[in-house]
N, C-alpha and C positions, 0 to 999 in steps of 0.2 A: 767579362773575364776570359773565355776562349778566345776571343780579339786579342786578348796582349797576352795568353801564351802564344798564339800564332804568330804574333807580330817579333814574341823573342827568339821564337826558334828560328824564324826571318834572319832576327839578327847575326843573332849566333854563327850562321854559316856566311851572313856577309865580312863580320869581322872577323872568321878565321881565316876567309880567304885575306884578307888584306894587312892580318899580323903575318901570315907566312912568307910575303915576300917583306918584314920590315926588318933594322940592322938593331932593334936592340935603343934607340937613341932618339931622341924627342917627344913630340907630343902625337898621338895615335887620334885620325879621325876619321868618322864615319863618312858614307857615300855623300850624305847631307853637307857637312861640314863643321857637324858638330864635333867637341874633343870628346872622345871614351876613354883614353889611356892615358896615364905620364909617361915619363923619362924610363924604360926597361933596364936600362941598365945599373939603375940603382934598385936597391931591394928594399923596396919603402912600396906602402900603400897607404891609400886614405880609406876613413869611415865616414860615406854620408848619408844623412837621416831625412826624410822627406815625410811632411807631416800636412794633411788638408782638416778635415773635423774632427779625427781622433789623435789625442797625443797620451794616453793612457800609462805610454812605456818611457817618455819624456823622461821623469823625475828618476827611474830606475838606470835609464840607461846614463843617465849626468855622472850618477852613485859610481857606476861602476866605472865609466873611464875617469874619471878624477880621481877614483883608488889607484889606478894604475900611472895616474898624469901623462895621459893618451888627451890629444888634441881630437875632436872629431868636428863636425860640420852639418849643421841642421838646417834644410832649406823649409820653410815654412809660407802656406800661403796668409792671406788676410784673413780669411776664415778661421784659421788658426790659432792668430793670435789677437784676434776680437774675443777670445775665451781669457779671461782677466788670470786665471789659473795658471794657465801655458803660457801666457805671454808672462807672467811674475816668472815662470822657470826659466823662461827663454832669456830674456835680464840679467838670470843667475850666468845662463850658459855665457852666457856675453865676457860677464865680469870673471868668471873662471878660466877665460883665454880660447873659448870654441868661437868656430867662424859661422855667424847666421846670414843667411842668402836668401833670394827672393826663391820661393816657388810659382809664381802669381799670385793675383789679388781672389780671383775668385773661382779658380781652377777651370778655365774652359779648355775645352778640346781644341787643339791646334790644325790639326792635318785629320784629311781624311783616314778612318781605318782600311779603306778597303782601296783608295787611291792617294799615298802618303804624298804625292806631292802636290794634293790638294788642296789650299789651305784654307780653312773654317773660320777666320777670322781676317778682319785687314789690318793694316798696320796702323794707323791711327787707334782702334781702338788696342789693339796687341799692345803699344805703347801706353798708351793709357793707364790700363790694367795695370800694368808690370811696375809701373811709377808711384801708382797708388801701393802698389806692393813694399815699395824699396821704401816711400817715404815710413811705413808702418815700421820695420826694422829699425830705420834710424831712429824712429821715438825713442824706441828700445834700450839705443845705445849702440848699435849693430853699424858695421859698415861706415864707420868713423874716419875721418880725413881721406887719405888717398886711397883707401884699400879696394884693392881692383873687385868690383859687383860679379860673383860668380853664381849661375844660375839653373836650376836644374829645372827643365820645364814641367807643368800638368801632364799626368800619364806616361812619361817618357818616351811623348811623343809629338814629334816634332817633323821640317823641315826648312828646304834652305831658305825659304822666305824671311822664316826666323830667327836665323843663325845673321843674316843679312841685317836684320829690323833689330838687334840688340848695339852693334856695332855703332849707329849714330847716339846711341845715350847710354853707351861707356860700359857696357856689361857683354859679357862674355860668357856664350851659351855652353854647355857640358851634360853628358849623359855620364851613364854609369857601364863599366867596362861588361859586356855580356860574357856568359858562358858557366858562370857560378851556380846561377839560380836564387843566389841572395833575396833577389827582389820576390820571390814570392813568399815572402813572409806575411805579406799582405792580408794570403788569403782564408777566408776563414771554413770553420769545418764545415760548410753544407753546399760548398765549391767542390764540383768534384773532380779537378786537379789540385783538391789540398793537400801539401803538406806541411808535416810534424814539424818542429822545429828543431827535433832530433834529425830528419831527413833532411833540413836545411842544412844545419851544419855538418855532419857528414857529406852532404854533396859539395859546398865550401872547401871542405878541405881536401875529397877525392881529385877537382877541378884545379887546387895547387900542385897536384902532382903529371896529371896529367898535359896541363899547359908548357909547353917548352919553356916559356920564359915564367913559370908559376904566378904568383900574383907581383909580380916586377911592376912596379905603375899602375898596380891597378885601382879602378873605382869601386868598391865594394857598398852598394847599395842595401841600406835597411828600410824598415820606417818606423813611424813614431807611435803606433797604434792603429788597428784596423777595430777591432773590437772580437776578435778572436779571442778562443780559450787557452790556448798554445803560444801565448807568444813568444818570441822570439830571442827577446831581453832578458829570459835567463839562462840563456847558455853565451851570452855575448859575453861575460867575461871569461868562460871558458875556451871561447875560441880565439879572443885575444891573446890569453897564457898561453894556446899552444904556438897561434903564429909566430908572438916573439918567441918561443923555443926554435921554429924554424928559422929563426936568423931576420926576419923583416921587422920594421924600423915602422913605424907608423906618423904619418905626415899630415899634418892639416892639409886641408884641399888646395888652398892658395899658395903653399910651398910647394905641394907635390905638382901642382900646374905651374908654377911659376917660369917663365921663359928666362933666360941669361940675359 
């Protein structure tokens, strides 16, 4: 858990350096090569949900953006949706027009934590993995005819190895825009960088004011369940309501990436 607050605060000041010199216009990535950002100068964002053994917040969170008909984007591993429960949701999310995407098959660690461009795995079996991942979605329903495989890695964490090893079998690597703190919704109360999920969304929305370009393109990272007491997915519709009061537009992940 101190690993990847470490690793975000890392981030954080890498991608601030590198939104500061950008013009506002395409796709924003990491030192890696992975994408974090859309198109800035449209004022759209996406919602995605990353889900390994727990999906507890799944059925709640469907409830709430289909009251709204808010597209969001669930990347789920194998693990996931071997659970007959989640995978019937997942189904649902399908058929209700949300985009479902690999997370991997069995969630292994990619890069080293302590030398990121190490990488813990080779590409044969990286491959593998990620195949048995996709074919599990399409049972589904998921990721039908041409629809570009967009992919949120284990941990979100990754390097260029990986970003490399998606490119030969047509999927395209992405992380989630840093600086929010979205993503530690994860963590549960006996973490002691927990926070509330009142302190989530409060820092969500402190972080659209203070970002120059606010959440213009951005990846706003949830997940699907950690097994927390606090989660997260009930103030997700209220942070929805205010964003569109702030004027943002909310994009499936494959629109909001979508190249010209």
């Amino acid at each position: 858990m101190q690993r990847k607050i470490f690793r975000a605060c890392v981030g954080v000041i890498a991608v601030c350096m590198m939104l500061a010199s950008a013009r506002g216009e395409g796709l924003v990535r990491d030192s890696y090569g992975g994408i974090i950002r859309g198109d800035m100068s449209a004022k759209r964002l996406s919602l995605a949900f990353t889900g390994d053994e727990f999906g507890e917040s799944l059925e709640p969170i469907l409830n709430t953006l289909n009251e709204r008909k808010i597209h969001g984007a669930f990347f789920v591993t194998g693990n996931f949706i071997a659970q007959p429960e989640l995978a019937r949701l997942l189904k649902k999310a399908v058929a209700d027009g949300h985009y479902a995407g690999p997370h991997s098959n069995k969630h292994p660690l990619y890069a080293s934590w302590d030398e990121r461009a190490k990488s813990l795995i080779s590409q044969s079996d990286f491959t593998a993995d990620l195949k048995q991942n996709i074919e599990g979605l399409r049972a589904l329903g998921a990721l039908a005819g041409s629809e570009t495989v967009y992919f949120i890695p284990p941990y979100e964490q990754f390097n260029r190895d990986q970003v490399e090893w998606c490119k030969p079998i047509g999927v395209t690597l992405f992380n989630f825009t840093p600086g929010s703190g979205s993503n530690r919704d994860y963590m549960r109360e006996d973490d002691p960088h927990f926070p509330s999920s009142q302190k989530v969304y409060d820092d969500i929305l402190a972080y659209e004011k203070k970002d120059p370009h606010g959440l213009d393109g951005f990846i706003l990272l949830l997940h699907l369940g950690s097994g927390r007491k606090d989660p997260f997915h009930t103030r997700l519709g209220t942070l929805c309501d205010e964003l569109q009061k702030r004027g943002y537009e909310f994009a499936r992940i494959d629109k909001l990436l979508a190249q010209p």
